[in-house]
C-alpha positions in Angstrom: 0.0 0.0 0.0 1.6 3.5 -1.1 2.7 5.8 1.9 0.9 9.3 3.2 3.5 11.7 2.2 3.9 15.4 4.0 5.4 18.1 3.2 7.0 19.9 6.1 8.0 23.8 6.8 8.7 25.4 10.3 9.7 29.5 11.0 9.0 31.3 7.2 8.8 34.4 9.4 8.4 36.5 6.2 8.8 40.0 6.3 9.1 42.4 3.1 11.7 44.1 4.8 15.8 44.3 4.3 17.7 41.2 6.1 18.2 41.8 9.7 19.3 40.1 12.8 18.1 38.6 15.9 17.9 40.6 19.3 21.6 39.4 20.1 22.4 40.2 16.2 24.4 36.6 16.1 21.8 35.3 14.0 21.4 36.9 10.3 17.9 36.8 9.0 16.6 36.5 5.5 13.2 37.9 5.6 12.7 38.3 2.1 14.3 34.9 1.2 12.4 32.5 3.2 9.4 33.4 0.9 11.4 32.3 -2.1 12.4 29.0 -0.2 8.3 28.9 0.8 7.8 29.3 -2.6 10.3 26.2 -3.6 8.7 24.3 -1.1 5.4 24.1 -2.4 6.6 23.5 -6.0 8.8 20.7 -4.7 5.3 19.1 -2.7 3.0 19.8 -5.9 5.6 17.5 -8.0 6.3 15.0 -5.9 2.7 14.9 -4.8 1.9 15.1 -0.8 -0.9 14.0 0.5 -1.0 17.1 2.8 1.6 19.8 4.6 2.2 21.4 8.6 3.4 24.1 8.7 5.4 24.1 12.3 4.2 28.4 13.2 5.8 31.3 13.0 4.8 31.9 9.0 5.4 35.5 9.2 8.3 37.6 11.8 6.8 39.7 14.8 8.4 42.8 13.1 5.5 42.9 10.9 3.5 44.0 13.7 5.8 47.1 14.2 5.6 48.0 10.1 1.7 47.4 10.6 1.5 44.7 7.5 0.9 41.5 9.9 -2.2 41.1 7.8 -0.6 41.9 4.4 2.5 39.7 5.3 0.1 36.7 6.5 -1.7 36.6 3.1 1.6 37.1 1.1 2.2 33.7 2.8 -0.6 31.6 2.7 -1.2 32.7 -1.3 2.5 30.6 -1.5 1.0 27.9 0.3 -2.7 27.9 -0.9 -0.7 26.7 -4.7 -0.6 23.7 -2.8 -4.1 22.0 -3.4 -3.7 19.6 -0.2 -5.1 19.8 3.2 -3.0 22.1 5.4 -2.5 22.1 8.7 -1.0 25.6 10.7 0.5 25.2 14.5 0.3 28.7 16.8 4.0 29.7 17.3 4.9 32.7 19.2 5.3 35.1 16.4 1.5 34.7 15.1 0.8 36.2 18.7 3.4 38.8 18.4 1.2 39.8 15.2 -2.3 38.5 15.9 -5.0 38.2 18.8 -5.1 34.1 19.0 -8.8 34.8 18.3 -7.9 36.3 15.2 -5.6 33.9 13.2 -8.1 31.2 12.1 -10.2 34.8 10.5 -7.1 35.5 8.8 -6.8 32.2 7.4 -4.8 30.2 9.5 -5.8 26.2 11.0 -4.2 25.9 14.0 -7.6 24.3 15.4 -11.4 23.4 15.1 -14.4 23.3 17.4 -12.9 26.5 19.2 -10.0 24.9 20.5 -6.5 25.3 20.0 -5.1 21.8 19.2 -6.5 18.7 17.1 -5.8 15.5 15.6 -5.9 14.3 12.0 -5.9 11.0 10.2 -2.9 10.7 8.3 -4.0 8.1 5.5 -4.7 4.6 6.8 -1.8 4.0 9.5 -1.3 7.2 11.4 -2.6 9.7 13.3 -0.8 13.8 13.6 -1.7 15.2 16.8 -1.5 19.1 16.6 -0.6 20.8 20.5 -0.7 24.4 21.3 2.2 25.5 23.8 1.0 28.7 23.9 -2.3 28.1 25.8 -0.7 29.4 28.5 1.4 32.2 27.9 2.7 35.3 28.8 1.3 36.8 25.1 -1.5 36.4 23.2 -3.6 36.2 26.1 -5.9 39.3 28.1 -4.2 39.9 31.2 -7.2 39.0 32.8 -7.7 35.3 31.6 -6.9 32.3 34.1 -4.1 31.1 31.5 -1.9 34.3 31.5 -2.8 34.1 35.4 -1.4 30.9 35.4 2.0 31.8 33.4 2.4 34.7 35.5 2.8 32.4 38.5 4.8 30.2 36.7 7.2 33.0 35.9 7.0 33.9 40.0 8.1 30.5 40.7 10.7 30.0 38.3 12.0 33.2 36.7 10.9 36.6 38.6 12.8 38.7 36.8 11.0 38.6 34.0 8.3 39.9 35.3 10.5 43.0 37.0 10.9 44.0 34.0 15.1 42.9 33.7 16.7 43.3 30.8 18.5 39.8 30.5 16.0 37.1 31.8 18.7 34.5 32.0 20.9 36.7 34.6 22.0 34.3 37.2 19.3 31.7 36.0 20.1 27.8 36.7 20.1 26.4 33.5 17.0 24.1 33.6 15.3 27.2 34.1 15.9 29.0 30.8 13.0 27.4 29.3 11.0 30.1 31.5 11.1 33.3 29.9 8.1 34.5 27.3 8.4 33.4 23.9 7.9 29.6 25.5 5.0 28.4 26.9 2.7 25.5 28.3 0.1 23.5 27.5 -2.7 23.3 29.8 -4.1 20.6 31.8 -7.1 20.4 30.2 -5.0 20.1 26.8 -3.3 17.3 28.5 -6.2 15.0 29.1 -7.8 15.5 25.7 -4.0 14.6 24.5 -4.7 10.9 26.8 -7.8 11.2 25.2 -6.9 11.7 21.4 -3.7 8.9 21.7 -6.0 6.2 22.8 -8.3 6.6 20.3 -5.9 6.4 18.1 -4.4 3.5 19.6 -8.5 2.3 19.7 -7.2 2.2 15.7 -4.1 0.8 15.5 -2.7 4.1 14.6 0.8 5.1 14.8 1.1 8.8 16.0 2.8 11.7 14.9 3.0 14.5 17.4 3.8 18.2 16.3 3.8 21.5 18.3 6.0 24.7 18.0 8.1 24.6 20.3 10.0 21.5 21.1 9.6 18.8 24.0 13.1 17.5 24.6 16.4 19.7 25.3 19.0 17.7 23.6 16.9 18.1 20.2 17.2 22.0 21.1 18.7 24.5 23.4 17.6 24.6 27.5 16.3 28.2 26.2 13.6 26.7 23.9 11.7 24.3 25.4 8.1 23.7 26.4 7.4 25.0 30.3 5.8 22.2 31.0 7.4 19.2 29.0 8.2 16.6 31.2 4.3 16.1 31.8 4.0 16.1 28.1 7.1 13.5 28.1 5.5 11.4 30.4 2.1 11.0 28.4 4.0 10.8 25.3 6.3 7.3 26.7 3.2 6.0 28.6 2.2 5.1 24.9 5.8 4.2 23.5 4.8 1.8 21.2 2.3 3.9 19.4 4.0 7.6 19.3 6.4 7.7 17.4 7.9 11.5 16.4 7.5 14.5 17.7 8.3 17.3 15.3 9.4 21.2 16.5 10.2 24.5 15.0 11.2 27.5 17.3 15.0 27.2 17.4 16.5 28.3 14.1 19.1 26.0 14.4 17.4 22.6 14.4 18.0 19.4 16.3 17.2 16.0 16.5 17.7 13.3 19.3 16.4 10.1 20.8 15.0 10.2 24.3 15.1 7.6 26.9 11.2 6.2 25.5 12.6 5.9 21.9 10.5 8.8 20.8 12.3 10.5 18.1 12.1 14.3 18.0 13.2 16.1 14.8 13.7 20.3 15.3 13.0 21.5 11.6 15.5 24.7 11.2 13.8 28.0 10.0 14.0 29.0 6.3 14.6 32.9 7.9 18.4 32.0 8.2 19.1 29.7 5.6 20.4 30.4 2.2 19.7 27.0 0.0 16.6 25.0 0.7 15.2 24.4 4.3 11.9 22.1 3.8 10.9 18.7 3.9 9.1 15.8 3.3 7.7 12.4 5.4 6.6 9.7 4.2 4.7 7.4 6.5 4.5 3.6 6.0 2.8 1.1 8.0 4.7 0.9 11.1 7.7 3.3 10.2 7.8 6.6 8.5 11.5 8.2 6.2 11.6 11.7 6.9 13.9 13.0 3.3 15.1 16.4 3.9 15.5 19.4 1.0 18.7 21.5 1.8 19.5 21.2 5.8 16.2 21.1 7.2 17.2 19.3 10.2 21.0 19.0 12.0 22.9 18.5 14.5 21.9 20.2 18.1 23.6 22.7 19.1 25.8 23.5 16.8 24.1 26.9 16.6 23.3 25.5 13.0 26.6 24.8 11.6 26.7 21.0 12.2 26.3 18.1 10.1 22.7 17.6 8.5 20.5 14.7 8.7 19.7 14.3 5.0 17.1 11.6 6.2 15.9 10.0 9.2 13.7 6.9 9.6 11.4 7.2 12.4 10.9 3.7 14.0 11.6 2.0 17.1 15.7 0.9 17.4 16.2 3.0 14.4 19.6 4.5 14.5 20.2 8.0 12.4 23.8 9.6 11.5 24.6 13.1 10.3 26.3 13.7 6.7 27.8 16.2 5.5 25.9 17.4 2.3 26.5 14.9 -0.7 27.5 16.6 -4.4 24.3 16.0 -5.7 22.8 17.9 -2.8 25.3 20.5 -3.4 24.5 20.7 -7.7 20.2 20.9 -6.6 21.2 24.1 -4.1 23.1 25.8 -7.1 20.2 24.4 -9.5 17.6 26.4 -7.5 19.3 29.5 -6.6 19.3 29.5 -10.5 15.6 29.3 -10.3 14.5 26.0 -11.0 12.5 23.9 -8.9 13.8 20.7 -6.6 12.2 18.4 -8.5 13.4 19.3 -11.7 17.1 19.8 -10.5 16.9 16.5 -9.0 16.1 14.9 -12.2 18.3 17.1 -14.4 21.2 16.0 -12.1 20.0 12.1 -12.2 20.1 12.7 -16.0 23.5 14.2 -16.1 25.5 12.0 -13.4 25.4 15.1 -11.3 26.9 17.5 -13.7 25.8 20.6 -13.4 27.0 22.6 -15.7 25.1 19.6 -18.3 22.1 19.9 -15.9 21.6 23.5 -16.5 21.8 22.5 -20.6 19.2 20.1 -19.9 16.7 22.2 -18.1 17.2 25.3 -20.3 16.4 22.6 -23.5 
């Protein structure tokens, strides 16, 4: 039986503004260019023909908010990823709620949940089940000051990092490292979320569904830094390996840099890197078989943690139990498909052209100009 196939994208952050930095201004950003890889993304799904495509949050960068065009940059976006015909499904990262009211984003054309809430589950073809969390429903933004959730994460940031909430200017001052996940572009999920996460992985189960398990930000610190991490993930953790044999993955976005490790359960987590600070492709696709699933990465979309995004890729990863995943360094042909599209032509067709050519490029380029 043929596989579900996914295509995968986490951070765009589009902005139509001049490359920038982050807040430290060690990370260069490519606001501009991640539309272009968007843009490569979707013609690389369309020929190889997914099934359907996440995208991880964070489609357009909080400076939008500041040049007032959240709403122009949002559409700029989603027209790139509408030429997809497939199902689409959005997560809430923190930049949507540096632009947006949470009640807003699913007006403005984002699916980051149904029935009024905030996080959902999909069948995934005939073998798997995506569960979709929010780790913003409690939060420091995106929330009136009044709700019981930013309540909640106020006292959360009491107990664990005060100084945010004195208004310091470096949160981490003095901080004991398992604490950095505490400061306000993370978040939690909420109890309630929790049990309808019990809930959703047993029915699943009910169906003999494997389970794939996305959010924004990720669960496990060696598959990111200490200072992007879920609040609350160790109750997350512990759900998730209570059902070992049925979840399998659990994919992330929120640190540029990427990750992936294998926890103590055997759950795989893969940190896509952001398409904001790369300059080839940063995308993806999975293909899920019964019982396993081949992640197949375009350009570095996934590497080594902690490498601040330098180290070795993963140009695939197979996502089963015992499986056992080494970082490359990028192959020729990878290399000749990067030049290929900053030349303009799609993945699919510089994959082909290079096939064609034993990797040539310069006879590649002949071929695809004909």
């Amino acid at each position: 039986m043929s596989s579900f196939r996914l295509g995968l994208i986490a951070d765009i952050q589009y902005a139509d503004c001049d490359d920038g930095t982050d807040f430290s201004g060690m990370e260069r950003r490519y606001f501009r260019n991640s539309l272009n890889i968007a843009r490569r993304a979707v013609d690389c799904w369309n020929a190889e023909g997914v099934d359907a495509v996440v995208q991880l949050g964070d489609i357009i960068d909080g400076c939008n908010s500041k040049l007032k065009q959240s709403e122009k940059a949002l559409k700029t976006v989603l027209d790139v990823l509408s030429r997809s015909p497939v199902p689409r499904y959005d997560l809430m990262g923190n930049h949507e709620l540096y632009n947006l009211h949470r009640d807003a984003l699913e007006k403005w054309g984002l699916r980051c949940g149904a029935a009024g809430r905030s996080y959902y589950s999909a069948h995934l073809g005939d073998f798997w089940e995506g569960i979709f969390l929010d780790p913003f429903e409690v939060a420091l933004i995106g929330l009136s000051p009044d709700s019981p959730e930013f309540l909640e994460a106020t006292q959360m940031m009491q107990d664990h990092n005060p100084q945010v909430l004195s208004g310091a200017k470096d949160w981490f001052a003095g901080l004991p490292h398992e604490k950095h996940r505490f400061v306000p572009y993370n978040g939690a999920i909420s109890q309630v979320q929790l049990e309808w996460l019990k809930k959703a992985i047993e029915s699943a189960e009910a169906d003999s569904r494997k389970i794939l398990i996305f959010l924004h930000v990720p669960l496990y610190e060696p598959a990111t830094k200490a200072k992007t991490v879920v609040w609350n993930a160790e109750e997350i953790l512990q759900v998730l390996h209570q059902h070992g044999e049925s979840v399998v993955a659990v994919f992330a976005g929120h640190d540029h840099d990427g990750g992936y490790a294998v926890d103590e359960g055997g759950l795989h987590h893969i940190t896509m890197n952001s398409p904001l600070t790369a300059t080839g492709d940063c995308f993806a696709i999975l293909e899920c078989h019964e019982g396993w699933a081949h992640f197949k990465a375009y350009g570095r979309a996934c590497v080594e943690s902690n490498t601040l995004g330098r180290g070795l890729a993963y140009p695939e990863l197979i996502l089963a139990k015992d499986a056992v995943n080494v970082a490359s360094p990028v192959s020729q042909s990878e290399e000749g498909s990067q030049q290929l599209q900053a030349m303009g032509f799609n993945c699919a067709e510089a994959k082909k052209a290079l096939e064609a050519t034993s990797g040539n490029v310069d006879e590649a380029v002949a071929l695809l100009c004909g």
